[in-house]
DSSP file (Angstrom, degrees, kcal/mol; ACC not computed):
  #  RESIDUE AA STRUCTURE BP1 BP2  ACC     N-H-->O    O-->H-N    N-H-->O    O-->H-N    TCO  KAPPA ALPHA  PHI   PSI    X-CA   Y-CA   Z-CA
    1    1 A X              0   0    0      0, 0.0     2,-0.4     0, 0.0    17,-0.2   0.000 360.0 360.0 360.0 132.2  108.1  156.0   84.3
    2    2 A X  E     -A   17   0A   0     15,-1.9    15,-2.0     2,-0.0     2,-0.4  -0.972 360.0-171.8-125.1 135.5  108.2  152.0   85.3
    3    3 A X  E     +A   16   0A   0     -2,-0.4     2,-0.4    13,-0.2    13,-0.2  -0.873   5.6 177.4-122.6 107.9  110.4  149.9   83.2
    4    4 A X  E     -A   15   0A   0     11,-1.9    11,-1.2    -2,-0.4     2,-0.1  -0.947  18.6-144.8-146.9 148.3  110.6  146.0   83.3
    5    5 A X        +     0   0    0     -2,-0.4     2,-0.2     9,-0.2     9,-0.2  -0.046  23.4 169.4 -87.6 169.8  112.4  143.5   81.5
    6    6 A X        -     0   0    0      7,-0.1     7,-0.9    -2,-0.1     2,-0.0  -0.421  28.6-118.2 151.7 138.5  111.0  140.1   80.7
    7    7 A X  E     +B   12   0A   0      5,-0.2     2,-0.2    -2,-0.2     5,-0.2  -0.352  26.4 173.6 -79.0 133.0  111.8  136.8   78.5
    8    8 A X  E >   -B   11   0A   0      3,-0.8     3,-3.4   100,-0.0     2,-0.3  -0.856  66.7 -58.6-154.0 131.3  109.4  135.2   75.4
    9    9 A X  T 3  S-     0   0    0      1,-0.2    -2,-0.0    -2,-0.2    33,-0.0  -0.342 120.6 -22.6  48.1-113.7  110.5  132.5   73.4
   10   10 A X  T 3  S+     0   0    0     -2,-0.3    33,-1.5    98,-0.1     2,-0.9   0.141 118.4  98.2 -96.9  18.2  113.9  134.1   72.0
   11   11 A X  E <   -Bc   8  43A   0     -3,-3.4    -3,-0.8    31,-0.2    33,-0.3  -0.703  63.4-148.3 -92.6 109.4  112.9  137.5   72.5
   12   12 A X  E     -Bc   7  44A   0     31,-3.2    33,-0.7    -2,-0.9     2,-0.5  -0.866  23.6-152.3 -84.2 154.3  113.9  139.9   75.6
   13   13 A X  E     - c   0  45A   0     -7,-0.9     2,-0.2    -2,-0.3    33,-0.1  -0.991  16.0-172.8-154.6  89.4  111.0  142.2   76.1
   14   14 A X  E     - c   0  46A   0     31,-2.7    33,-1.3    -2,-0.5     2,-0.4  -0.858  11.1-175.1 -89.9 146.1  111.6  145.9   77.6
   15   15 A X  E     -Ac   4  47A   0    -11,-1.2   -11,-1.9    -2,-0.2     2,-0.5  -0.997   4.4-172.3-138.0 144.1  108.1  147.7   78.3
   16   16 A X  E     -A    3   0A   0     31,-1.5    34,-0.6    -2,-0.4     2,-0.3  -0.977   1.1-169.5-129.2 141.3  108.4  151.0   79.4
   17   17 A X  E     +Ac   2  50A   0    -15,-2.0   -15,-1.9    -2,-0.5     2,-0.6  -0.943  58.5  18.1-129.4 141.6  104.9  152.7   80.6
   18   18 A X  E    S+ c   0  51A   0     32,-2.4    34,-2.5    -2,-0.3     2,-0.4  -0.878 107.5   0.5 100.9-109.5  104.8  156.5   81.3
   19   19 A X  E     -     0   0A   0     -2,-0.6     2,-0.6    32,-0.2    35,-0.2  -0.910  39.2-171.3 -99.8 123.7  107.5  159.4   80.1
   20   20 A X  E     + c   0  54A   0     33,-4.3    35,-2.5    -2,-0.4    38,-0.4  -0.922  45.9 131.8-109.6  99.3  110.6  158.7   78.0
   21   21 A X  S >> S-     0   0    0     -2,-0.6     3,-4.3    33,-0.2     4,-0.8  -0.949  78.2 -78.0-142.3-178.3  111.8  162.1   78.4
   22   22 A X  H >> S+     0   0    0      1,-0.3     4,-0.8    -2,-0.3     3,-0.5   0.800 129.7  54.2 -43.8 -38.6  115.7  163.4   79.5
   23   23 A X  H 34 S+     0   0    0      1,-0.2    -1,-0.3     2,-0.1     4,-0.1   0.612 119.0  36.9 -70.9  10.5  115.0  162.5   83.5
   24   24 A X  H <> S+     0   0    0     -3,-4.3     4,-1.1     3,-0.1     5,-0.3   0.440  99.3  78.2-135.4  -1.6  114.2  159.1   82.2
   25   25 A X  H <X S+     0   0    0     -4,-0.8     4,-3.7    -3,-0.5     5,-0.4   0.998  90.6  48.0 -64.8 -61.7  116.7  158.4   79.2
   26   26 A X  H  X S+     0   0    0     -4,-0.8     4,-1.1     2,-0.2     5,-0.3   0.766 113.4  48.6 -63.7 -16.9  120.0  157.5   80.9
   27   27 A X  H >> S+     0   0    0      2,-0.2     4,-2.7     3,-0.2     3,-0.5   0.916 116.7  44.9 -70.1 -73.1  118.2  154.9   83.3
   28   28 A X  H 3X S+     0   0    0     -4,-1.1     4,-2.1     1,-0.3     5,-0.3   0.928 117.5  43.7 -30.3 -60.1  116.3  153.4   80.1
   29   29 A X  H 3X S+     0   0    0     -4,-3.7     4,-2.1    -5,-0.3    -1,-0.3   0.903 112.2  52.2 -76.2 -30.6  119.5  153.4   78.2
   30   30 A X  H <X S+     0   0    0     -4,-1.1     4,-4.2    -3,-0.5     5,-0.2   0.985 116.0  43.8 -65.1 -61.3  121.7  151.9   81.4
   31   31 A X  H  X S+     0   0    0     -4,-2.7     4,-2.2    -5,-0.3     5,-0.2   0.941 112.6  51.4 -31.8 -66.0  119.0  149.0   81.6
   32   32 A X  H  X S+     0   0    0     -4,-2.1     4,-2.1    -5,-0.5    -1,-0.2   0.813 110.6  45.8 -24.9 -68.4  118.9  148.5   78.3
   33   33 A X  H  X S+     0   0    0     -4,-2.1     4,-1.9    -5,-0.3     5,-0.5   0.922 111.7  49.6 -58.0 -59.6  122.7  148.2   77.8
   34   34 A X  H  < S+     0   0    0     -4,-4.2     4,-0.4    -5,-0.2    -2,-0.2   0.845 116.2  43.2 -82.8 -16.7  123.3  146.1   80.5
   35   35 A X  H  X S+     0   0    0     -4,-2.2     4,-1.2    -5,-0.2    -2,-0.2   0.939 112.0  54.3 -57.0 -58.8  120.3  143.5   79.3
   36   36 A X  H  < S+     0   0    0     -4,-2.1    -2,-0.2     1,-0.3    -3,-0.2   0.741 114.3  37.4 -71.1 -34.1  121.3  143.8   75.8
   37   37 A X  T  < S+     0   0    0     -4,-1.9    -1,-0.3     1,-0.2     3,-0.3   0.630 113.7  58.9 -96.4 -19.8  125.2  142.6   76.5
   38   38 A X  T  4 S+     0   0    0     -5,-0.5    -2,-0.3    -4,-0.4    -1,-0.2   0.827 123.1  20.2 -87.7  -3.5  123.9  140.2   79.1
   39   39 A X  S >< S+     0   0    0     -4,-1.2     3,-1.8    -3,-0.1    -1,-0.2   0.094  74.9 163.3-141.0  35.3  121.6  138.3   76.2
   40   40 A X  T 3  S+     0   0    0      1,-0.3    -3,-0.1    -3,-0.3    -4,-0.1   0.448  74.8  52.1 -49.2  -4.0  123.4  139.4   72.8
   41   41 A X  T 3  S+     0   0    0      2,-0.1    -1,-0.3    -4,-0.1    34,-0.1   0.666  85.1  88.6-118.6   6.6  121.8  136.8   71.0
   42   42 A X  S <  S-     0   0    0     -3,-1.8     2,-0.5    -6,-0.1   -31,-0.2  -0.529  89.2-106.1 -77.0 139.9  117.6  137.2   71.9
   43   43 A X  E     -c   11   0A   0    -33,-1.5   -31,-3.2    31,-0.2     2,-0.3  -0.750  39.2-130.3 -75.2 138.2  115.9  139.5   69.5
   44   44 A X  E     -c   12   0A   0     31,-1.2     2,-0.4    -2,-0.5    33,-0.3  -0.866  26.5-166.9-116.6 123.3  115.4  142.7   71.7
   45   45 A X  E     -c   13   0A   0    -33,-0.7   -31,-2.7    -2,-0.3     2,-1.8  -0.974   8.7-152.5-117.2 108.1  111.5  144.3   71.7
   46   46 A X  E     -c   14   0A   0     31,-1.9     2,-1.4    -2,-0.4   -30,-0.2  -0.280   5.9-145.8 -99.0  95.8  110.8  147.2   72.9
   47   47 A X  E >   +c   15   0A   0     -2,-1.8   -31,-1.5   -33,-1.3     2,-1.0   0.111  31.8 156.6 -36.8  67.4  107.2  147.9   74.3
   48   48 A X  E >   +     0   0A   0     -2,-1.4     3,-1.1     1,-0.2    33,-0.3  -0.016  35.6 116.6 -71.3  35.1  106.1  151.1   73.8
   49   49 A X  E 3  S+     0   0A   0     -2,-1.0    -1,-0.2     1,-0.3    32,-0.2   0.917  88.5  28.3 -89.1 -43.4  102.4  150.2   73.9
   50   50 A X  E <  S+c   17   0A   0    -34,-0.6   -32,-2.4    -3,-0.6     2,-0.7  -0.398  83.7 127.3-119.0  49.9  101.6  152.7   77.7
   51   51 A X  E <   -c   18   0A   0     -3,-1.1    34,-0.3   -34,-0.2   -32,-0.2  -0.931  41.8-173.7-107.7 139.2  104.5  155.2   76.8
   52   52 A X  E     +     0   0A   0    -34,-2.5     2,-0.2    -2,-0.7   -33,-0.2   0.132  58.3   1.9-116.7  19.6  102.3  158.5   77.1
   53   53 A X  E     -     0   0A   0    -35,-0.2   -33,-4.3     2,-0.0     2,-0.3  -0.408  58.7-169.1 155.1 148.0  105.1  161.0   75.8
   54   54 A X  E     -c   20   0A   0    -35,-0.2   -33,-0.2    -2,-0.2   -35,-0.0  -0.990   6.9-153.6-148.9 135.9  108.4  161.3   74.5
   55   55 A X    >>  -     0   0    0    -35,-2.5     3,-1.1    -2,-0.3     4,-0.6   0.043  43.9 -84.6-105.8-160.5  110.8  163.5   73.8
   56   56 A X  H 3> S+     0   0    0      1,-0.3     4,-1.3     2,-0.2   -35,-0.1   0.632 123.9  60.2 -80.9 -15.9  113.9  163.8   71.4
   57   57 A X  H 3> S+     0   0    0      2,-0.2     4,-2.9     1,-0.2    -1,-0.3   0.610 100.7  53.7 -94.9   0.2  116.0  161.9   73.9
   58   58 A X  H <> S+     0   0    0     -3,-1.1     4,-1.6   -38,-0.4    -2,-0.2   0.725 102.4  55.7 -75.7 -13.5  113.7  159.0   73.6
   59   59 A X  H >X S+     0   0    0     -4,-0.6     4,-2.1     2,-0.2     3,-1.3   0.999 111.0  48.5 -62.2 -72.1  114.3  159.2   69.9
   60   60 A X  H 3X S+     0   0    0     -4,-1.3     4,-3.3     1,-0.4     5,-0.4   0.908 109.9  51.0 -21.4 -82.5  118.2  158.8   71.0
   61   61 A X  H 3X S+     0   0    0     -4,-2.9     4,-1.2     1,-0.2    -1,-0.4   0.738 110.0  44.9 -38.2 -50.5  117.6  156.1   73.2
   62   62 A X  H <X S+     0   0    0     -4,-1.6     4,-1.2    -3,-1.3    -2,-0.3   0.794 117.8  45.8-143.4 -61.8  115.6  153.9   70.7
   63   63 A X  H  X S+     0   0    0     -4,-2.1     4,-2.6     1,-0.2    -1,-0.2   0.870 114.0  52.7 -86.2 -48.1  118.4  154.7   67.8
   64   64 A X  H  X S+     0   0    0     -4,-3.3     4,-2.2     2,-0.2    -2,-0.2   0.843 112.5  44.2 -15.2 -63.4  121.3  153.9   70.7
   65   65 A X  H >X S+     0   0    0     -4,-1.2     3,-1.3    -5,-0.4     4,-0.9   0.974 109.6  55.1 -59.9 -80.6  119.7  150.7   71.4
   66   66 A X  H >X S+     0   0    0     -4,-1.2     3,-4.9     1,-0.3     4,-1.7   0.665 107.9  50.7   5.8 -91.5  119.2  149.9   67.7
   67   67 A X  H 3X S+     0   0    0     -4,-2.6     4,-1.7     1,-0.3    -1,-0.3   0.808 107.7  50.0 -58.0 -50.0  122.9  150.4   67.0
   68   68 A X  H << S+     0   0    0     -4,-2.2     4,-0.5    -3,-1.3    -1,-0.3   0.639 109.4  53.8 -63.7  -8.9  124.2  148.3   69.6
   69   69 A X  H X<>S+     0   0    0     -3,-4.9     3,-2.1    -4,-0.9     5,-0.6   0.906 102.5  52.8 -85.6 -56.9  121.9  145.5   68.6
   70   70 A X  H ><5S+     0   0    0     -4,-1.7     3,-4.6     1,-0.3    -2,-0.2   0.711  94.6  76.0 -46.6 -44.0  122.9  145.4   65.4
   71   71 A X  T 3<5S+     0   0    0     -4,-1.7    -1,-0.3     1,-0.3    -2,-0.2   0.713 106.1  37.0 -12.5 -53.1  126.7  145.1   66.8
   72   72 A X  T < 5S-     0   0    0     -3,-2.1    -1,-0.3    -4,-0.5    -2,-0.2   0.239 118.7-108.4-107.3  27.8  125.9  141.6   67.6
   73   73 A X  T < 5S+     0   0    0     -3,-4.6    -3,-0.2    -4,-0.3    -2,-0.2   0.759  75.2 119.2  81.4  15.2  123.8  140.6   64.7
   74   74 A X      < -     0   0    0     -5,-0.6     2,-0.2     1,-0.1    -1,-0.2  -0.355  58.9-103.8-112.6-151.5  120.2  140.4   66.4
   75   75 A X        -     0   0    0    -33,-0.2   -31,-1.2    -2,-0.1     2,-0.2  -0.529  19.7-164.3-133.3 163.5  117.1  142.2   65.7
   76   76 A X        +     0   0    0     -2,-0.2    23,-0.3   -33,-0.2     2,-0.2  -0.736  17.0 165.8-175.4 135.2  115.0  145.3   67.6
   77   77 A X        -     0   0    0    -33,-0.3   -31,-1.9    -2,-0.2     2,-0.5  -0.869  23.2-142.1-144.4 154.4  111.3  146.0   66.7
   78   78 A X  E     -d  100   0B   0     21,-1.8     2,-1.0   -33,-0.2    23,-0.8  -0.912   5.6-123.9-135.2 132.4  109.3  148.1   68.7
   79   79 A X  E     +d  101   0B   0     -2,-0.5     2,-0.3    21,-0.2   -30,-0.3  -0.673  34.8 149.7-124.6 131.3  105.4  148.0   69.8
   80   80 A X        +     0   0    0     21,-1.4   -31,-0.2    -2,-1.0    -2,-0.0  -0.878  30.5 161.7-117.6 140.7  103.0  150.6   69.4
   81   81 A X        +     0   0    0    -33,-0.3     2,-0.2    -2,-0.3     3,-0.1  -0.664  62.5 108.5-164.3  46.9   99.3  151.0   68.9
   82   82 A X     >  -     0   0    0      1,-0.1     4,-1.8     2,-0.1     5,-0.3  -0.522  52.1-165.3-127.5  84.4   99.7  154.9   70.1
   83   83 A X  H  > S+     0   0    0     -2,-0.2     4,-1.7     1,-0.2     5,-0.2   0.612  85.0  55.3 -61.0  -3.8   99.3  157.1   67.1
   84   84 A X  H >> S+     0   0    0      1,-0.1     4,-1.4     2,-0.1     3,-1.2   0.959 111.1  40.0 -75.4 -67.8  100.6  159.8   68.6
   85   85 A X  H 3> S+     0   0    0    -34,-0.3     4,-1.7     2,-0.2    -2,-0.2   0.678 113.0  54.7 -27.0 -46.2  103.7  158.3   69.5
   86   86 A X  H 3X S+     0   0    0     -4,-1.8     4,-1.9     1,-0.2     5,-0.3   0.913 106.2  59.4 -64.3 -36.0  104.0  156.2   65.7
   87   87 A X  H <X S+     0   0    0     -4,-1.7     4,-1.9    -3,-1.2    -2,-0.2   0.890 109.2  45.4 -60.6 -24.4  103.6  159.9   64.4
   88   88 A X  H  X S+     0   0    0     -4,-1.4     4,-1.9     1,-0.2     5,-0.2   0.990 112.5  46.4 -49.8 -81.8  106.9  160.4   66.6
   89   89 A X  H  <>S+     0   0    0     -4,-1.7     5,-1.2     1,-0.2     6,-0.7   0.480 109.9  48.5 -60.7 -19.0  108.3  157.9   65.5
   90   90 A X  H ><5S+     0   0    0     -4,-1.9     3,-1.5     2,-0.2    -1,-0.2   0.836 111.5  53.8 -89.5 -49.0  107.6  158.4   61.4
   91   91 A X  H 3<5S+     0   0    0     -4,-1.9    -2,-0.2    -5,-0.3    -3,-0.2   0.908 107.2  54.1 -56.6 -31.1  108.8  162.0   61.6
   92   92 A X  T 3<5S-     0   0    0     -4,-1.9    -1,-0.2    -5,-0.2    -2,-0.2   0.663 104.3-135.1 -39.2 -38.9  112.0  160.4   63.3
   93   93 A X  T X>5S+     0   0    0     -3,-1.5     3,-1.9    -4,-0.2     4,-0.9   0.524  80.9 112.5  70.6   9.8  112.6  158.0   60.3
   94   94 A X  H 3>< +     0   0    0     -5,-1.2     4,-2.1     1,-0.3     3,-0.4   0.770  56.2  74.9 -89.3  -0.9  113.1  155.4   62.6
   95   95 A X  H 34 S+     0   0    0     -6,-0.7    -1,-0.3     1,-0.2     5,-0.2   0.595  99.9  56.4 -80.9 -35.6  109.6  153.7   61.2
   96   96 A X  H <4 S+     0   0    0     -3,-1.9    -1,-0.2     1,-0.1    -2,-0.2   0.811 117.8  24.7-107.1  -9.7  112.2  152.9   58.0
   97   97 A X  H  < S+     0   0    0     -4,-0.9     2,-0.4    -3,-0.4    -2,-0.2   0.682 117.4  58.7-101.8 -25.8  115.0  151.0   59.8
   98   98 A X  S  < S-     0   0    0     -4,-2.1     2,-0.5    -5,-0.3   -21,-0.2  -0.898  85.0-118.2-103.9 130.7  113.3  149.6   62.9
   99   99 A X        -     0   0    0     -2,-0.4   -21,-1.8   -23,-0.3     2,-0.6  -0.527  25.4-160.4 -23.3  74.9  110.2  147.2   62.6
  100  100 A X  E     +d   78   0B   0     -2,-0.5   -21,-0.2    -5,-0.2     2,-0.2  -0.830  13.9 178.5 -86.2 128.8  106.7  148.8   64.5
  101  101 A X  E     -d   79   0B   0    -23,-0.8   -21,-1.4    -2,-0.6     3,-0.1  -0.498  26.3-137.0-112.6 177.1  104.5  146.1   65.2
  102  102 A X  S    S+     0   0    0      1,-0.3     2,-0.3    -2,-0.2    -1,-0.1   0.817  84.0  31.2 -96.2 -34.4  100.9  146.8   67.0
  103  103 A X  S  > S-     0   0    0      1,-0.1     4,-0.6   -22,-0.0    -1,-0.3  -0.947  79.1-122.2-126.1 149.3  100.8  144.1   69.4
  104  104 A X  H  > S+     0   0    0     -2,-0.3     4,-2.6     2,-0.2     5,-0.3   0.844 106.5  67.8 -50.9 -23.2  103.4  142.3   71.1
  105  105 A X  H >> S+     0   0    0      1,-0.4     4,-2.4     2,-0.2     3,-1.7   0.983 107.6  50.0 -61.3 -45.8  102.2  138.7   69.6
  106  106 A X  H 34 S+     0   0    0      1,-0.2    -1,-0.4     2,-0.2    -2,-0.2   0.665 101.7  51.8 -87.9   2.8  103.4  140.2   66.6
  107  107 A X  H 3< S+     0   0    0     -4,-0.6    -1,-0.2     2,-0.1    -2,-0.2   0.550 107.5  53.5 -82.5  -9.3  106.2  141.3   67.4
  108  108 A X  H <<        0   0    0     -4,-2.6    -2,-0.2    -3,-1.7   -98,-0.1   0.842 360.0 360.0 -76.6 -58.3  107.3  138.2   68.7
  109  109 A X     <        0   0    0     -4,-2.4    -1,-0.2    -5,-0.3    -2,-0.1   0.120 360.0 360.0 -10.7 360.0  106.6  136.7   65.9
């Protein structure tokens, strides 16, 4: 799993490429957190675009995140163009509070 941060427009941008599974949550979620309090006003994207499986604690993470942006009143949308992974994510429900876009442009947007 590689994870890296990075700035567009007002937007912070996590893209995480590989496994979101339990050995890989609390790092994701630590990152996350400490990005997320260090730029509490940027709309926060995550990039799921090369994540190639995920488990129920990525669900966790993602929902985590979610609730601590909303805590200071910005935004989190996440992109995906992996149908396995959007099927994840629609059995989740999180497809009805959080934003999936397909490409990053658009999520930026």
């Amino acid at each position: 799993m590689t994870l890296n941060f990075s700035d567009k427009d007002n937007s912070l941008i996590m893209t995480i490429s590989g496994e979101i599974d339990h050995r890989y949550a609390v790092r994701i979620r630590n990152e996350a957190d400490r990005r997320i309090v260090t730029y509490p006003d940027k709309h926060f994207v995550m990039d799921l675009t090369n994540v190639t499986f995920m488990d129920s604690s990525g669900i966790g993470v993602i929902i985590g995140r979610y609730k601590l942006i909303k805590s200071f009143g910005t935004s989190l949308c996440i992109v995906s163009s992996n149908p396995t992974l959007e099927k994840i994510l629609s059995m989740s429900g999180i497809e009805k509070i959080i934003p999936i876009h397909k490409t990053l442009k658009e999520a930026i947007r």
